[in-house]
Backbone of each chain as ProteinMPNN parsed JSONL, in Angstrom:
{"seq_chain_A": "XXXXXXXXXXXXXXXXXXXXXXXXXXXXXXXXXXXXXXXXXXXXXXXXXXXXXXXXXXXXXXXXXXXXXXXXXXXXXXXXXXXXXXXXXXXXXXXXXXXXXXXXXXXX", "coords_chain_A": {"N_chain_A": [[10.924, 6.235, 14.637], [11.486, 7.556, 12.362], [13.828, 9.364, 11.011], [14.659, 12.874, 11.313], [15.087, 15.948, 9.629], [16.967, 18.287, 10.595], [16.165, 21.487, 10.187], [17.289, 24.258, 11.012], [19.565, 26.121, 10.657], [23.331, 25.958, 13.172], [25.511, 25.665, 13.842], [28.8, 26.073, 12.146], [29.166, 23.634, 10.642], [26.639, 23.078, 9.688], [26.257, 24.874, 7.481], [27.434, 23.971, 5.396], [26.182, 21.338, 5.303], [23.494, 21.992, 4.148], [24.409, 22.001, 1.445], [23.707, 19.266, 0.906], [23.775, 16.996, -1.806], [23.775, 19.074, -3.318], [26.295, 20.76, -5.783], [29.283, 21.595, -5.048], [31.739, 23.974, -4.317], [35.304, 23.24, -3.517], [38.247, 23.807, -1.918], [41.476, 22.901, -1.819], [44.496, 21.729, 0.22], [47.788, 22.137, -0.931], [47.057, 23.9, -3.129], [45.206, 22.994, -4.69], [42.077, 22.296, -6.504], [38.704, 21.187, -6.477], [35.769, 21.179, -7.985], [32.114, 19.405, -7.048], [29.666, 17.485, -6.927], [28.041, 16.888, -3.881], [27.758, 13.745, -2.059], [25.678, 11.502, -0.45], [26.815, 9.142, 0.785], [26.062, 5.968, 2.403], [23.565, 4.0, 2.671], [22.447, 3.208, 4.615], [20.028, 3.532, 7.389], [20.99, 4.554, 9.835], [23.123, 6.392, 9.3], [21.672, 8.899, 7.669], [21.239, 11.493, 5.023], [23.797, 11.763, 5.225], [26.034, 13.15, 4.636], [28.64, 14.327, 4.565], [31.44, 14.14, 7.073], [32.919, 14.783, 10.386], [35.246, 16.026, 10.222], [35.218, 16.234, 7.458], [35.774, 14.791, 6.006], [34.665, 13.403, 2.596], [32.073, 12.934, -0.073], [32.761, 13.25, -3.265], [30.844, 13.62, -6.294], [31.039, 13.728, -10.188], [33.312, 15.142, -10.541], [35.341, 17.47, -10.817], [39.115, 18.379, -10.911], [41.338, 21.056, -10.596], [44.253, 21.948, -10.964], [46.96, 23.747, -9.454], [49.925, 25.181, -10.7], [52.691, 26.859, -10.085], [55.011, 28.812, -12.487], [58.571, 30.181, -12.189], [60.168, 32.754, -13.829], [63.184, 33.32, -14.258], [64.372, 35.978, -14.849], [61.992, 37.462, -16.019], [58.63, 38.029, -14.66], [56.414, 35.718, -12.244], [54.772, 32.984, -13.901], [52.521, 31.587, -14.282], [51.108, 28.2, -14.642], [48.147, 26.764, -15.196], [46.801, 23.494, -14.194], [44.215, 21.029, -16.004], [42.853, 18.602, -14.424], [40.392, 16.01, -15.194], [38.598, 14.296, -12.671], [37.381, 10.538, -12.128], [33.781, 10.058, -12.222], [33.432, 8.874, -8.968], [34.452, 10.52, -5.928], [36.291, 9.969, -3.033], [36.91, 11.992, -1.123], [39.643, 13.302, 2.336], [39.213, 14.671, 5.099], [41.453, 15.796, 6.052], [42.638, 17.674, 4.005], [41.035, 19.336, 3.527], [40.472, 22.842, 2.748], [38.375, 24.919, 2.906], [35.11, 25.119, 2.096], [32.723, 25.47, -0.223], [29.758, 26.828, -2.043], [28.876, 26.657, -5.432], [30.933, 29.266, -7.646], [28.879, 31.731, -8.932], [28.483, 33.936, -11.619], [27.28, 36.949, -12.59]], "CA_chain_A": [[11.992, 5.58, 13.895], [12.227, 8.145, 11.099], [14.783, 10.246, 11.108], [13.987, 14.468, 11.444], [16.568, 16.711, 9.072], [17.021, 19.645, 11.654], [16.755, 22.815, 8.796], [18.106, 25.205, 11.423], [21.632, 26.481, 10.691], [23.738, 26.593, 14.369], [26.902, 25.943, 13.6], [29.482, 25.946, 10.445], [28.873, 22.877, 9.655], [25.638, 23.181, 9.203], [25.817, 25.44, 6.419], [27.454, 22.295, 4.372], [24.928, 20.552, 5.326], [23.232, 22.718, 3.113], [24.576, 21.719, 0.257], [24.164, 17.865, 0.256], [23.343, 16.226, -2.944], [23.786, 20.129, -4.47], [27.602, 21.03, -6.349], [29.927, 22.41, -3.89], [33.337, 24.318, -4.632], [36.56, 22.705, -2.504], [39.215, 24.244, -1.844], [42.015, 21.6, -0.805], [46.301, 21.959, 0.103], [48.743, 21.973, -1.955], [46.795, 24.498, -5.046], [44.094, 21.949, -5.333], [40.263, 22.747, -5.83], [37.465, 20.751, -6.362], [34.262, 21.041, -8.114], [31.671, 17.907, -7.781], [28.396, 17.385, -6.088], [28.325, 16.546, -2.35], [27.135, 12.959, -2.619], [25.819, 10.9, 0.292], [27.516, 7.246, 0.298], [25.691, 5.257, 3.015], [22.034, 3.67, 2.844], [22.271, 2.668, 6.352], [19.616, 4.303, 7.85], [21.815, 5.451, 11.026], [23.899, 7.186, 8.361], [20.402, 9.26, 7.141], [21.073, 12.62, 4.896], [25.021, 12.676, 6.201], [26.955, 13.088, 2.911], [30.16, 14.236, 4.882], [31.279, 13.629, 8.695], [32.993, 16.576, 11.3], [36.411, 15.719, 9.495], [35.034, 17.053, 6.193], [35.771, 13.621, 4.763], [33.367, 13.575, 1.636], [32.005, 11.667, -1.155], [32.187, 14.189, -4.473], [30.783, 13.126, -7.375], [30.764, 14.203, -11.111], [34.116, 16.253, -9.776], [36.49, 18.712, -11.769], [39.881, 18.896, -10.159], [41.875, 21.747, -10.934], [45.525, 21.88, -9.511], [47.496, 25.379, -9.914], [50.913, 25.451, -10.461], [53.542, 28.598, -10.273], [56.256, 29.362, -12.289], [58.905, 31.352, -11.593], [60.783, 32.343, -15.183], [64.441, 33.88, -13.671], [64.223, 37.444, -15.367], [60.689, 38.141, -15.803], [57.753, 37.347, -13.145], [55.649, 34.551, -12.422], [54.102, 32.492, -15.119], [51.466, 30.432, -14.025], [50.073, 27.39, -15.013], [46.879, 25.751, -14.5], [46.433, 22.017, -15.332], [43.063, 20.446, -15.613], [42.554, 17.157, -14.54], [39.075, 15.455, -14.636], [38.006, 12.739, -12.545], [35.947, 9.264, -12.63], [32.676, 9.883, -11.336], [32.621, 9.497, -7.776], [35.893, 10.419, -5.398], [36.169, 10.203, -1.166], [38.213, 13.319, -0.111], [40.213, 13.118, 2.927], [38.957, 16.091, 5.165], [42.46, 16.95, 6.887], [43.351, 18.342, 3.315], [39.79, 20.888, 3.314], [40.602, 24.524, 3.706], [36.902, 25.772, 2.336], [33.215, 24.419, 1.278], [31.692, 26.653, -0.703], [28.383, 26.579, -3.185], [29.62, 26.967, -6.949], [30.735, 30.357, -7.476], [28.012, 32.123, -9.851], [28.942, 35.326, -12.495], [26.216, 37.61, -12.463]], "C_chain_A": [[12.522, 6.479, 12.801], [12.903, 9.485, 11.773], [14.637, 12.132, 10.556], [15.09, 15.001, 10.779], [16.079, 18.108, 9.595], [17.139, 20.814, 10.12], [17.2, 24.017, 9.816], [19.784, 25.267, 11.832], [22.179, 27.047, 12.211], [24.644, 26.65, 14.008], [27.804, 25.765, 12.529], [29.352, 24.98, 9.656], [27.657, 22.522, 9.08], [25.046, 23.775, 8.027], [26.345, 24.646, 4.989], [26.469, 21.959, 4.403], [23.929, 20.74, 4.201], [22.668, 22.292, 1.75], [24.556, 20.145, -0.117], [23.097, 17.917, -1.029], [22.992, 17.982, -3.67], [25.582, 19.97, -4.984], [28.228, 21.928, -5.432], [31.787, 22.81, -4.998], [34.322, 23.739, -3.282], [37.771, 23.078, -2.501], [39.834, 23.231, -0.754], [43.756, 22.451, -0.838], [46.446, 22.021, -0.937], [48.394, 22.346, -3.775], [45.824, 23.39, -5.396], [42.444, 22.375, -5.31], [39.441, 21.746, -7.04], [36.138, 20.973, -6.903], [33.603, 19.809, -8.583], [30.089, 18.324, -6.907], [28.526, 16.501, -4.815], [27.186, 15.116, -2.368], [26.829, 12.054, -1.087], [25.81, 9.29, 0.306], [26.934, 6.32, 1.269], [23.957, 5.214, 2.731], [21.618, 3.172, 3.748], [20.808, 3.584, 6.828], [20.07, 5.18, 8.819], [22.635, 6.445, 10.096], [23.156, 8.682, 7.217], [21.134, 10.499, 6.635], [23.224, 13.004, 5.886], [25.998, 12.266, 4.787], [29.025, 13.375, 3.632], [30.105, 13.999, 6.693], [32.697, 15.086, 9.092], [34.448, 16.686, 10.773], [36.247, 16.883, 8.077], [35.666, 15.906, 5.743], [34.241, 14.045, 3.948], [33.412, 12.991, 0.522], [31.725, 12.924, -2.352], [31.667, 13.348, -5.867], [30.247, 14.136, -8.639], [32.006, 15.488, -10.915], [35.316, 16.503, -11.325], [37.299, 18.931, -10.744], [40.85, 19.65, -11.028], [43.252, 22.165, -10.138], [46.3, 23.235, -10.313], [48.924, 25.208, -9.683], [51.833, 26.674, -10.747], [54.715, 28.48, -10.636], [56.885, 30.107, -12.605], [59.901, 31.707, -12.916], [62.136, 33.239, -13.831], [64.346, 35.329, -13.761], [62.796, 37.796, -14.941], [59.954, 38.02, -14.244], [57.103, 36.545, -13.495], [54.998, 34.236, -13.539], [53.31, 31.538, -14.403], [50.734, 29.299, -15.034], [49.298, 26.447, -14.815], [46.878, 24.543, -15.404], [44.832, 21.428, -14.77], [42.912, 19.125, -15.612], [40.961, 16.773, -14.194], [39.034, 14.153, -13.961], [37.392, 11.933, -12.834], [34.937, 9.744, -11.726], [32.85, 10.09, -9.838], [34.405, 9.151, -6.757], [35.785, 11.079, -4.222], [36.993, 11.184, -1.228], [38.541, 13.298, 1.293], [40.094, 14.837, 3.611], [40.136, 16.966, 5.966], [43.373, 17.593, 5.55], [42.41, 19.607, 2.84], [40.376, 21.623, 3.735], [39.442, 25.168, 3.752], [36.32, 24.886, 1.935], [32.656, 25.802, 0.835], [30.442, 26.231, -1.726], [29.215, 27.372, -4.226], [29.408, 28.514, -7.333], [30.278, 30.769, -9.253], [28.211, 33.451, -10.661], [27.578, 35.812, -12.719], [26.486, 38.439, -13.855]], "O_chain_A": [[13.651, 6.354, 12.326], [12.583, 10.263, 12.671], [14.524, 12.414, 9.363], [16.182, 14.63, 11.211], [15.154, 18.815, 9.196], [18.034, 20.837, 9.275], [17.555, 24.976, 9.131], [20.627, 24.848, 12.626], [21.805, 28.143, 12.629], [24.995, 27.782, 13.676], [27.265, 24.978, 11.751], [29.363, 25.032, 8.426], [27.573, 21.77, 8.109], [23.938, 23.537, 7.547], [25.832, 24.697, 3.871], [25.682, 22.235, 3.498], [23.581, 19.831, 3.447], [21.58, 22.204, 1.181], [25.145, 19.695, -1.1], [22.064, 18.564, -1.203], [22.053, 18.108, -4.456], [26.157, 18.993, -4.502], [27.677, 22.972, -5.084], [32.5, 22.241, -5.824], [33.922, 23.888, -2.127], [38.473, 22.477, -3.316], [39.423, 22.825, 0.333], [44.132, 23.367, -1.57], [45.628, 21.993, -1.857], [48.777, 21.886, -4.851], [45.801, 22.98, -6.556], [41.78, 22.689, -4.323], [39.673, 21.711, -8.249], [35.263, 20.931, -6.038], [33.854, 19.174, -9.607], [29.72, 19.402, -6.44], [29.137, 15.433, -4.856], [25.995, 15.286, -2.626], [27.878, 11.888, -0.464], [24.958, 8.493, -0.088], [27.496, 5.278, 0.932], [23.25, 6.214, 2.612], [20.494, 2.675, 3.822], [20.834, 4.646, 6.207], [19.737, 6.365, 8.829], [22.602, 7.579, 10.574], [23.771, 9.289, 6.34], [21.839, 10.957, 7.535], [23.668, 13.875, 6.635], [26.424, 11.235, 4.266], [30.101, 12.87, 3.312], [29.116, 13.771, 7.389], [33.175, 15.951, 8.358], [34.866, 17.817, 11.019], [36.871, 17.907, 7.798], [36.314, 16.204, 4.74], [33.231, 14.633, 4.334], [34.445, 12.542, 0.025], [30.637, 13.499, -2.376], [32.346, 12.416, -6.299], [29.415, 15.03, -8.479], [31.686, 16.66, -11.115], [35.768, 15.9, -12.298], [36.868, 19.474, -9.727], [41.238, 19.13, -12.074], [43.31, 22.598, -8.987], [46.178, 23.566, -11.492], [49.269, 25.079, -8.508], [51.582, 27.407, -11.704], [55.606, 28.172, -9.844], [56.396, 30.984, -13.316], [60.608, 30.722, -13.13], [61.801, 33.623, -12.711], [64.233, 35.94, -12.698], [62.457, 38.275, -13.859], [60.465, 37.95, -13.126], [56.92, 36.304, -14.688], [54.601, 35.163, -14.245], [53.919, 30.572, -13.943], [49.977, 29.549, -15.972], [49.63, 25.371, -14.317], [46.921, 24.427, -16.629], [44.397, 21.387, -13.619], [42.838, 18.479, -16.657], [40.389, 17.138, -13.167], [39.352, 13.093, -14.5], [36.643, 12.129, -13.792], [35.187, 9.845, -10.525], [32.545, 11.17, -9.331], [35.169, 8.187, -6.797], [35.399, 12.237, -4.068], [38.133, 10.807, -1.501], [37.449, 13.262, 1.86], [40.55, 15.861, 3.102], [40.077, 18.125, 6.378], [44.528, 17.976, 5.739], [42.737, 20.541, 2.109], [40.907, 21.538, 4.842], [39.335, 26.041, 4.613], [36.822, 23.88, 1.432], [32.296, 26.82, 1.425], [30.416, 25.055, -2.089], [29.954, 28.34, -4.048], [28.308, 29.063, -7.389], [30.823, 30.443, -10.308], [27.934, 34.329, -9.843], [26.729, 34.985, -13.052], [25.681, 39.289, -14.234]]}, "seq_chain_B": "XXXXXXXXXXXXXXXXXXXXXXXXXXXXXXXXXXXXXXXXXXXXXXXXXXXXXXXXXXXXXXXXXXXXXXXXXXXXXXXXXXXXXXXXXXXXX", "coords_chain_B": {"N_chain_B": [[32.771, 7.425, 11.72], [30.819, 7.048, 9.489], [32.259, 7.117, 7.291], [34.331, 4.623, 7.947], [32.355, 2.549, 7.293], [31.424, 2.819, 5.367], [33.565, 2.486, 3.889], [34.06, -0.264, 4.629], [32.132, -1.501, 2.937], [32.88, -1.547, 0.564], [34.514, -3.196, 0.565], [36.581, -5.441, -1.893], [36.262, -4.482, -3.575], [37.668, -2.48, -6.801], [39.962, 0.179, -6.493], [41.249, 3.598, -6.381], [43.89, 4.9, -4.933], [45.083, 7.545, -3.903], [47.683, 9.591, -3.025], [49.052, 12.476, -0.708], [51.713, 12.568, -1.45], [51.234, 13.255, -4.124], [51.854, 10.335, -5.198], [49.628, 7.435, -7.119], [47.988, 4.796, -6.47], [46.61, 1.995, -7.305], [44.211, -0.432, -6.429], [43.068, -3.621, -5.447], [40.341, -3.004, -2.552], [41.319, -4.024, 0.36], [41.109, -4.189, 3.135], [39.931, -2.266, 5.916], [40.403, 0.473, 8.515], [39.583, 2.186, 11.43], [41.125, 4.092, 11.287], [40.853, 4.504, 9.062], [43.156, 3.549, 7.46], [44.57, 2.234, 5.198], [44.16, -1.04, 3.277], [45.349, -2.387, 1.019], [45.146, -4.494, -2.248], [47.192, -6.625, -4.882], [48.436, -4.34, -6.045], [49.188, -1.483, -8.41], [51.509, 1.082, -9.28], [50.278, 3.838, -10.241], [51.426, 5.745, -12.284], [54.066, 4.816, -13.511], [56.406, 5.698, -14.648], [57.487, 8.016, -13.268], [57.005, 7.477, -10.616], [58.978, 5.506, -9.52], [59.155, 3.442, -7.564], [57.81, 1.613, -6.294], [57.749, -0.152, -7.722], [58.275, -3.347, -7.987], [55.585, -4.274, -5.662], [53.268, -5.22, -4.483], [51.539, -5.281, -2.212], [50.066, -3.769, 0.203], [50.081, -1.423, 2.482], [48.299, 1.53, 3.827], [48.963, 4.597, 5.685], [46.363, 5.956, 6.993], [45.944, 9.053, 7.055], [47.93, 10.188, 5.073], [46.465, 10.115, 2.791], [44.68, 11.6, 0.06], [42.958, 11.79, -1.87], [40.129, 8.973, -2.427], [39.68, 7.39, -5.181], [36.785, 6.286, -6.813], [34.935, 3.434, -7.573], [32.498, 3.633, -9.907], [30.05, 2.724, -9.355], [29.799, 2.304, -6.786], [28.021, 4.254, -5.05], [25.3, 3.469, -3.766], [23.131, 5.203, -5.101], [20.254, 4.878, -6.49], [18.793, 3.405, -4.665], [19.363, 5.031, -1.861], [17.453, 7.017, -2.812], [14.778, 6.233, -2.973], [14.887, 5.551, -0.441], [14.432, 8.114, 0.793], [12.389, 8.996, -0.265], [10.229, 7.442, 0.737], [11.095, 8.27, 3.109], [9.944, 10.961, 3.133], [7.286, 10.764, 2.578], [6.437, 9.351, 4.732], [6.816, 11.056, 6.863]], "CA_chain_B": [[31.928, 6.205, 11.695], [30.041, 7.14, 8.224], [33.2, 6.782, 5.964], [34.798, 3.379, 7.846], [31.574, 1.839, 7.122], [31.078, 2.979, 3.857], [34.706, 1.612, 3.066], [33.947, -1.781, 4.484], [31.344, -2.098, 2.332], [33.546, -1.213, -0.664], [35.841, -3.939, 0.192], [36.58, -6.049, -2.708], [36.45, -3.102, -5.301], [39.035, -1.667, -7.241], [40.274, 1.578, -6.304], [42.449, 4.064, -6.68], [44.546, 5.679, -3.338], [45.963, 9.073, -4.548], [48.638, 10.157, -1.707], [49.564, 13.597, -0.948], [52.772, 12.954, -2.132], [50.787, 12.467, -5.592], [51.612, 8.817, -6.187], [48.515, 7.313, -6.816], [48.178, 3.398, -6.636], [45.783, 1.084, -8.236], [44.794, -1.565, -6.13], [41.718, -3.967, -5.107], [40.429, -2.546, -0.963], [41.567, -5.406, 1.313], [40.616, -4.034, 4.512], [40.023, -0.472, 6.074], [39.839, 0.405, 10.055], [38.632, 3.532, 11.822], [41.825, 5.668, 10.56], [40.449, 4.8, 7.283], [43.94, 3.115, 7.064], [43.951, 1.072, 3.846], [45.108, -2.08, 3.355], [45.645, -2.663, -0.596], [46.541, -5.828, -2.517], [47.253, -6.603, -6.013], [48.774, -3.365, -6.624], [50.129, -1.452, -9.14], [51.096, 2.47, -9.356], [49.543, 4.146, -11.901], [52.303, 6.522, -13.326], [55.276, 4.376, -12.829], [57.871, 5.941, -14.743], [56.946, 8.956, -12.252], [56.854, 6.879, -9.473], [59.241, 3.965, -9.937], [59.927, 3.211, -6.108], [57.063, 0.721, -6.297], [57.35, -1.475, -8.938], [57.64, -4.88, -7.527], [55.118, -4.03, -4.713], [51.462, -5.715, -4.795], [50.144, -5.426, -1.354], [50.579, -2.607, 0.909], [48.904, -0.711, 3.459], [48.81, 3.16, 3.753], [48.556, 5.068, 6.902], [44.97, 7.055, 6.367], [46.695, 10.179, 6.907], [48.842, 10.038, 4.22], [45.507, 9.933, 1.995], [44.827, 12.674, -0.343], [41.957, 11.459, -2.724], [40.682, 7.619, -3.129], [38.904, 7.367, -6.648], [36.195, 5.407, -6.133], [34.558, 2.765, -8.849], [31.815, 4.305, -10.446], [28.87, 1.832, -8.967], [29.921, 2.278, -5.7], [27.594, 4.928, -4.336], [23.641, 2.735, -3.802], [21.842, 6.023, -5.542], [18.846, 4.815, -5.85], [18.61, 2.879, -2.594], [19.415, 5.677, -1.095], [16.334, 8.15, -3.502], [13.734, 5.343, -2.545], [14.873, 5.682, 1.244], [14.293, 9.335, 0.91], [11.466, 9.858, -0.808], [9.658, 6.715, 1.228], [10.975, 8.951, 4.817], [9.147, 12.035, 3.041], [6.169, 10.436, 2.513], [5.556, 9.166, 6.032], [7.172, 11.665, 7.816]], "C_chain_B": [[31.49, 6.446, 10.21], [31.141, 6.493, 7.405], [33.713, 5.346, 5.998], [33.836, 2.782, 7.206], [30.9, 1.588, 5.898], [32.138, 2.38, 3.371], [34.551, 0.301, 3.831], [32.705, -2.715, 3.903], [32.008, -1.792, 1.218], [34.179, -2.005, -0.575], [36.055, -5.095, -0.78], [36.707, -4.908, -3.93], [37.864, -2.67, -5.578], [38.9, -0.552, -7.144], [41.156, 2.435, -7.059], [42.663, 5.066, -5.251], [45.473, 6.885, -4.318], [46.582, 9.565, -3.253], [48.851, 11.592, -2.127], [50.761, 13.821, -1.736], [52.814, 13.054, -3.718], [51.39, 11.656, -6.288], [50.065, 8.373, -5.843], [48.767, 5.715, -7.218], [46.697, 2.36, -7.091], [45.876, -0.067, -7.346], [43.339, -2.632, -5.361], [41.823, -3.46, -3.084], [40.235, -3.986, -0.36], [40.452, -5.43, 2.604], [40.694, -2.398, 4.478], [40.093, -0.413, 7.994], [39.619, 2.033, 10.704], [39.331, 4.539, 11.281], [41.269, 5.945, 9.604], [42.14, 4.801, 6.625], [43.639, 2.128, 6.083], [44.836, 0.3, 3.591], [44.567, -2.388, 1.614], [46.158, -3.825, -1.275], [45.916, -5.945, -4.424], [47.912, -5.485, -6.859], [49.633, -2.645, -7.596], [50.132, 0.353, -9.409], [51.1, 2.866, -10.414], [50.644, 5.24, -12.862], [53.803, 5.729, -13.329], [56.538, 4.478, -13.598], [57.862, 7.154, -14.198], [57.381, 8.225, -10.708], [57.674, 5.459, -9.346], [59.865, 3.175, -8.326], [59.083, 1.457, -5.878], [56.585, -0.94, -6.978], [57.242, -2.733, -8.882], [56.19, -4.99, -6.427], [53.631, -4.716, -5.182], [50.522, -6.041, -4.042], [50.85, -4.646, -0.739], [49.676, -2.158, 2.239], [49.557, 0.684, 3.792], [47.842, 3.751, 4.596], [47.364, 6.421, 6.494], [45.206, 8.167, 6.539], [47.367, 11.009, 5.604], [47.574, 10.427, 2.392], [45.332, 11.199, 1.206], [43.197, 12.449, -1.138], [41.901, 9.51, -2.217], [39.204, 7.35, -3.767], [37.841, 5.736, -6.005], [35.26, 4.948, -7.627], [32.855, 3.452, -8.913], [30.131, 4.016, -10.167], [29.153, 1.674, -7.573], [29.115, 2.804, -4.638], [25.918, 4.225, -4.961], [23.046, 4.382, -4.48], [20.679, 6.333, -5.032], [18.568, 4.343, -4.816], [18.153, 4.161, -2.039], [17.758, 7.094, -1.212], [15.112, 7.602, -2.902], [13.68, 5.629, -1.307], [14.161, 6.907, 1.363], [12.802, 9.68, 0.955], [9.994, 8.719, 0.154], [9.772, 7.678, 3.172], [10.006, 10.318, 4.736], [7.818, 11.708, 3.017], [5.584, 10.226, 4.186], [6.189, 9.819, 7.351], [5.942, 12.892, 8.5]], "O_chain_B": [[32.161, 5.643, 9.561], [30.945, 5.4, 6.874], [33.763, 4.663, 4.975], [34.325, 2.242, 6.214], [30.172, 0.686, 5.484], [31.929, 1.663, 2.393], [35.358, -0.443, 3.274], [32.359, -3.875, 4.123], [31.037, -1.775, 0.462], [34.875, -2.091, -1.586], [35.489, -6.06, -0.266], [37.323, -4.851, -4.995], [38.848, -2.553, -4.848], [37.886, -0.007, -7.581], [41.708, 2.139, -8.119], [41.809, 5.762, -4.7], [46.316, 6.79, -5.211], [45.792, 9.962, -2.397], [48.871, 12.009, -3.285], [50.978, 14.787, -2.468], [53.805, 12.992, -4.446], [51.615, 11.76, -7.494], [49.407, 8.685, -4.85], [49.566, 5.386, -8.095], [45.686, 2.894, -6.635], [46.911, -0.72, -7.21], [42.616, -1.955, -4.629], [42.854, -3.504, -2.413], [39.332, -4.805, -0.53], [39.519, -6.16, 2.937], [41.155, -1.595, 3.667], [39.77, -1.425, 8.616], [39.524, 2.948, 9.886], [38.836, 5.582, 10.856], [41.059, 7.064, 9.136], [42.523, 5.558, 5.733], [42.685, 1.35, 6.097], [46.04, 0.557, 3.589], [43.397, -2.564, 1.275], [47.304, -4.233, -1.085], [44.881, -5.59, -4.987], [47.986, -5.554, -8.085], [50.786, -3.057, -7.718], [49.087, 0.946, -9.678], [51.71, 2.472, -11.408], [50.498, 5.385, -14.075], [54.724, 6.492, -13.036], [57.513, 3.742, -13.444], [58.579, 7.77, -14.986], [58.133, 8.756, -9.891], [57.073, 4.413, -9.097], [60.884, 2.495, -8.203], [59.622, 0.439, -5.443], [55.869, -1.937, -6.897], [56.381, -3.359, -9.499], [55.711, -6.122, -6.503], [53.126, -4.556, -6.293], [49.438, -6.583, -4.255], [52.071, -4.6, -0.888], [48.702, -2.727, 2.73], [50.74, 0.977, 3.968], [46.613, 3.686, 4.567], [47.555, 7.477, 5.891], [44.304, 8.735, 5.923], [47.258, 12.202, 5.324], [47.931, 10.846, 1.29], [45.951, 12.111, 1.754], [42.309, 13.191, -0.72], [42.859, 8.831, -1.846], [38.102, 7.177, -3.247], [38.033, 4.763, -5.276], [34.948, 5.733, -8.522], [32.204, 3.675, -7.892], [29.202, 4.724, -10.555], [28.605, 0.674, -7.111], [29.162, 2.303, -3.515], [25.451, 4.364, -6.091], [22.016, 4.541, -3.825], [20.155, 7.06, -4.187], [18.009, 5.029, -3.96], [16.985, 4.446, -1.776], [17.225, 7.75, -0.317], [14.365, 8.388, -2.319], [12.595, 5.975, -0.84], [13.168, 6.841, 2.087], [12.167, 10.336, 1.781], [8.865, 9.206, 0.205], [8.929, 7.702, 4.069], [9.421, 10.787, 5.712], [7.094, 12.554, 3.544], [4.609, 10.774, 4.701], [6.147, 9.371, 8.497], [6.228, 13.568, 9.488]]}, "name": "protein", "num_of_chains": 2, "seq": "XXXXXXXXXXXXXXXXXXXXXXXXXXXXXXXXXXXXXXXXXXXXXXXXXXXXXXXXXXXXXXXXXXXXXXXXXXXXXXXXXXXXXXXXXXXXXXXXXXXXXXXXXXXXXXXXXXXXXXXXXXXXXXXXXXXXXXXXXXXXXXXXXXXXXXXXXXXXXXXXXXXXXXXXXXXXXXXXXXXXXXXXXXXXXXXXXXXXXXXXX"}
């Protein structure tokens, strides 16, 4: 009845897998990214250890969204600016807007 | 399967549906079905001199596609349930 968590990495999504219930980076459309912790939302048992599904829907929580906008002054060149928005606690993502999963990138 | 089932156990909560087109709407979850189409009622959008297309509007439904984010109430995710399950499958695994 109990449920076995396979630890060998075969295929890409397996290396998510990875990261449940650690902080993942997200890179989404439209200049959007993501940092929260990969959170798994069901206590079903059939649902055991599955924080996201083959979609890359996902449950983040404790998330930092950061959206990038570009602009363009007439004369000079680009001016960029970043706006920071924080979220509430815990927020489903919609996985046909994932481009990347990554683990939180670390400065050495 | 994981996510419908997780949103029809959310139903009754207040949300929030954030669309790509970034309107984002405020609204208790009615119903959900495998798109993870959402059926919304009571609603009200949250920037609405941004967004003023909506303003009489207070039940809706939005094609799960269309979805971008949906903010989710803060007691929504069982935790512990889920730490207890865990640490009760490590034990007698």
């Amino acid at each position: 009845m109990s449920v076995e968590e396979d630890a060998t990495v075969r295929e890409p999504l397996d290396l998510i897998r990875l990261s449940i219930e650690e902080r993942i980076n997200v890179k989404l459309r439209s200049d959007h990214e993501l940092r929260g912790k990969l959170h798994i939302p069901c206590s079903l048992s059939s649902f055991f250890w599955q924080a996201f599904d083959q979609h890359l829907n996902m449950i983040l929580g404790d998330v930092e969204e950061v959206i990038t906008t570009v602009e363009i002054d007439n004369e000079t060149y680009e001016e960029i600016v970043r706006t920071l928005k924080r979220k509430v606690l815990f927020l489903f993502v919609r996985g046909d807007g994932v481009i990347l999963v990554s683990p939180p990138l670390r400065t050495t | 399967m994981l996510f419908f089932s997780y949103f029809k156990d959310l139903v009754g909560q207040e949300v929030t549906v954030e669309l790509k087109n970034d309107l984002a709407i405020r609204g208790t979850l009615h119903s959900v079905d495998q798109y993870l189409n959402i059926k919304l009622e009571n609603t009200r959008v949250v920037d609405q001199d941004k967004f003023p297309h909506m303003l009489s509007v207070r039940n809706c439904f939005i094609r799960g596609s269309v979805v971008r984010y949906v903010q989710l109430p803060p007691d929504g995710v069982d935790v512990d349930l889920l730490h207890d399950a865990a640490r009760r499958e490590a034990r007698g695994a």
